[in-house]
N, C-alpha and C positions, 0 to 999 in steps of 0.2 A: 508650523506646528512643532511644541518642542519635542523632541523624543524623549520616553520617561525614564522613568530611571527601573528596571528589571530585578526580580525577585524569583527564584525558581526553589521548587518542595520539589523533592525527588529527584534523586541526577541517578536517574538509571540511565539507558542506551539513548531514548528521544532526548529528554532532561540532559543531559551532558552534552550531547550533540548540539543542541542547539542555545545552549547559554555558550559554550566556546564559537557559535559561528554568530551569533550575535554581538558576544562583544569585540570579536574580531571584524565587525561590519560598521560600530561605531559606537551601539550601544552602550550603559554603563551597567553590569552587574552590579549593585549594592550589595546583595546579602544570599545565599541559599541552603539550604538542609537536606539533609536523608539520614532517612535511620541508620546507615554504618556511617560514623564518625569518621572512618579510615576514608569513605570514599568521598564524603563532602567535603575534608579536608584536602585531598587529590585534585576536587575540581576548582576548590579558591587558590590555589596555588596555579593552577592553568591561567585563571582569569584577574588583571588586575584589578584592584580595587572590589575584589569579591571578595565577601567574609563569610566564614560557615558559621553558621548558627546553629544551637540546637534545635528549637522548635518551631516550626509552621508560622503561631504567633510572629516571633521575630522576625519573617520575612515579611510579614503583611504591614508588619509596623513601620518599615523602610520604602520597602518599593512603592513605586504608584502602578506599576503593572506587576502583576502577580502571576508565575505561569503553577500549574497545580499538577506535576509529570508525573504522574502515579497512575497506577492502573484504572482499569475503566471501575471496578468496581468498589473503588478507593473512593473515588473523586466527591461523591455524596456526603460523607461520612469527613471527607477532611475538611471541604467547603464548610458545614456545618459546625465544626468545631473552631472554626477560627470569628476571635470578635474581631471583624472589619473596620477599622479605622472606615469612617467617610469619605467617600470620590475614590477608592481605591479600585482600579480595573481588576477584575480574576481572568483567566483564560486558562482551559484543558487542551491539552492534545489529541483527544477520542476520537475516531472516525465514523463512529457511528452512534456515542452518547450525547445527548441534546447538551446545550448553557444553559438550560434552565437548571442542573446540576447545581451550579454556582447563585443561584438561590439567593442565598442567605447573603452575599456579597453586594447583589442586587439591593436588598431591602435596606442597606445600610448607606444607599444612595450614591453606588457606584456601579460600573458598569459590567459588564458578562460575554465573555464570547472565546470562543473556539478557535483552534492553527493546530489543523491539522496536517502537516507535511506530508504527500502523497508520493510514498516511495518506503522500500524494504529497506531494511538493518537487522544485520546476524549480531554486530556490536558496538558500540558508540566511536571509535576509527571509522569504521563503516559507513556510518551515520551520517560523522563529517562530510566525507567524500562524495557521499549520491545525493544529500541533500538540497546542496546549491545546485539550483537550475530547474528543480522538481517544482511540482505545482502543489499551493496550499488552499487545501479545502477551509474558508475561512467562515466565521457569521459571525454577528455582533448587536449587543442591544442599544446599540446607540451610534449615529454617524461620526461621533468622535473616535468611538472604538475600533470604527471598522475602515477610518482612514488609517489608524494606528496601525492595524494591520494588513494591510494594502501596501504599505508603503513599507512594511516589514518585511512582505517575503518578496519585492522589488529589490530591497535592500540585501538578499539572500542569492540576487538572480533570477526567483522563481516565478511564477504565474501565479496571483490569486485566484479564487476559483470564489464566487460567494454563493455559498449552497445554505439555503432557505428552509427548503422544502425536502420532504422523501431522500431524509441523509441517509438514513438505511439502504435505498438503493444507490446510492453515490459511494456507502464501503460495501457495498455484494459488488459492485464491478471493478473496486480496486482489488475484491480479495480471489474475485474470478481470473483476475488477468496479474498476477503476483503470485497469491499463495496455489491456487490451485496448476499454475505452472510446473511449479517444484512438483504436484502429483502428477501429473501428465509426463514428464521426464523422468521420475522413478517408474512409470509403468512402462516406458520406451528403455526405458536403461534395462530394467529386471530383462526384460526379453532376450538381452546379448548373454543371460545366463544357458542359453538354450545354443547360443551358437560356440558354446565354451571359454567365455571371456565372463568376467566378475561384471555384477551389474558397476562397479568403480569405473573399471574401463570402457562398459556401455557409454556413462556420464561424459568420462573426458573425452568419448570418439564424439556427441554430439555436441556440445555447448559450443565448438565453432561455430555448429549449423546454427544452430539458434542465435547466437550472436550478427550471423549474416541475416535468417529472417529477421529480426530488431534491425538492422541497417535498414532491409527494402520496408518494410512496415515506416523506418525514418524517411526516407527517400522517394518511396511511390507512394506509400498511401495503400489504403484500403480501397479496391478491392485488387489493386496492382500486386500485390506485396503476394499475393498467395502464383504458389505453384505448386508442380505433383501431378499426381493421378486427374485427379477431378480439375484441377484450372486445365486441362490437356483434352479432359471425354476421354480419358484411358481408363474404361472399364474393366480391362481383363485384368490389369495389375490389381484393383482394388478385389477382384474372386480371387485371386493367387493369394494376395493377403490375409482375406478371412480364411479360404483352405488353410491357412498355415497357422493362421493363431487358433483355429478350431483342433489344431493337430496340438499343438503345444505350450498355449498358453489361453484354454476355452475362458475363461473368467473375462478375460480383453475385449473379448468378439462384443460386448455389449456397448463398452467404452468406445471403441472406433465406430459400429454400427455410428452411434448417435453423435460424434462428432464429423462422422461422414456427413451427417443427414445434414447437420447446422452449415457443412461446408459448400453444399450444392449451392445455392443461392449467390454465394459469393464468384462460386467460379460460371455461375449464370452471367452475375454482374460485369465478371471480366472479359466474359465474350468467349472465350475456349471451351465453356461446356454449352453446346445447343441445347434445345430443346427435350428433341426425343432424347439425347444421351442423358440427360437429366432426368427424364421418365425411365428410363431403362433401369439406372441407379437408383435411384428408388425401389424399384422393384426388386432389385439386386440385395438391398440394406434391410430390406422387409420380408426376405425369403427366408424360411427357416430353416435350419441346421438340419444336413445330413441326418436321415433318418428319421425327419418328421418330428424332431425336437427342439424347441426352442431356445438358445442359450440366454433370450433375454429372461 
């Protein structure tokens, strides 16, 4: 299968990121756009044989695959505006907006589908760097398409992933296990304001930690990977605990209550919390606040 020749609208953070790590993988950039001329000029200059174009049009006119790196709520509206040259591939990067987006690409007797790279970027360096080796949520309207990208994010290093069905729950667990991380660490870090350290130096004291749990989550596995209080049946740390965020940071007490409750199971699985200490903790997690008040 030949590889075709690529087309990228929008070189934000994905858009940048993944037209320099494509054609540094083999691929050939023909032509791409964005609306600051400064910055699509920045990126044909990164890529050879890439030319900045002004308009959307002009990339559809060259490439045979088209990527469309614009916001999710872009993608309808740009799709729509461009006349599709025939046989011409579209693809978004959305992780959770359908190909049928790309619509109008379809109707013009080409094909439609999705590369979504599953992994965070603060900025297109960034981007570079965590990309290869990540897994790509891929789907495609055609077996042509979907070996095309198959064999894209192979060529990337990464793992295709071909998600069909219930993409919506396929980015709620990327964005459970990504974004809502960063909020579970601002409410661990804010805490170290209590023990007279800036929630800053909360952050730098724990991202070792976290970096070790990502190793054993690399390493063991689920349900290996967990320790603490509850992989132990050490219930009195987990009362000491809430006494103290009940003392100084009551707002928390409901956030740990219910990531406690979702951690029992696991430290079930791992064999360190019995039975009864797992009936106990329950009971513990479902006890109300000092004074007959509930902080949930």
């Amino acid at each position: 299968m030949d590889r075709p020749r690529l087309g990228f609208i929008g070189a934000g953070v994905v858009g940048t990121a993944l037209a320099r790590l494509l054609s540094d993988a083999g691929y050939t950039v023909v032509a791409l756009t964005s609306r600051s001329a400064d910055r699509r000029a920045t990126l044909a200059e990164r890529i050879p044989e890439a030319r900045a174009v002004s308009t959307p049009q002009e990339v559809a006119d060259v490439a045979d695959l088209v990527f469309l790196t614009v916001t999710d709520d872009a993608i309808e509206a740009l799709a729509a505006s461009i006349a599709w040259p025939s046989g011409r591939a579209a693809v978004h990067c959305s992780g959770v907006a359908s190909r049928d987006l790309l619509e109008p690409a379809k109707a013009a007797g080409g094909h439609i589908g999705v590369f979504h790279p599953l992994q965070t970027f603060a900025n297109a360096d960034q981007a570079e760097r965590n990309m290869p080796g990540s897994a790509f949520g891929i789907e495609a309207s055609s077996d042509e398409l979907l070996g095309i990208l198959r064999e894209m994010a192979s060529s990337l290093g990464g793992t295709p992933l071909v998600v069909s069905s219930e993409k919506a729950i396929y980015h709620a667990s990327a964005v459970i296990a990504s974004n809502y991380l960063v909020t579970l660490l601002d409410i661990a870090a804010s805490l170290w304001v209590s023990l007279g350290s800036t929630r800053e130096e909360g952050l730098r004291a724990l991202l070792p930690l976290v970096r070790g749990t990502v190793e054993n989550l690399e390493s063991v596995g689920l349900p290996n990977a967990l320790t603490g209080p509850i992989a132990r049946g050490d219930l009195g740390t987990i009362e000491q605990h809430l006494a103290a965020l009940r003392r100084v940071a009551a707002d928390t007490v409901p956030v740990y209550k219910e990531l406690a409750r979702r951690t029992i199971p696991i430290g079930r699985a791992k064999g360190g919390l019995t039975e009864k200490a797992a009936h106990k903790l329950a009971a513990i997690l479902d006890r109300p606040s000092e004074g007959g008040r509930s902080c949930e």
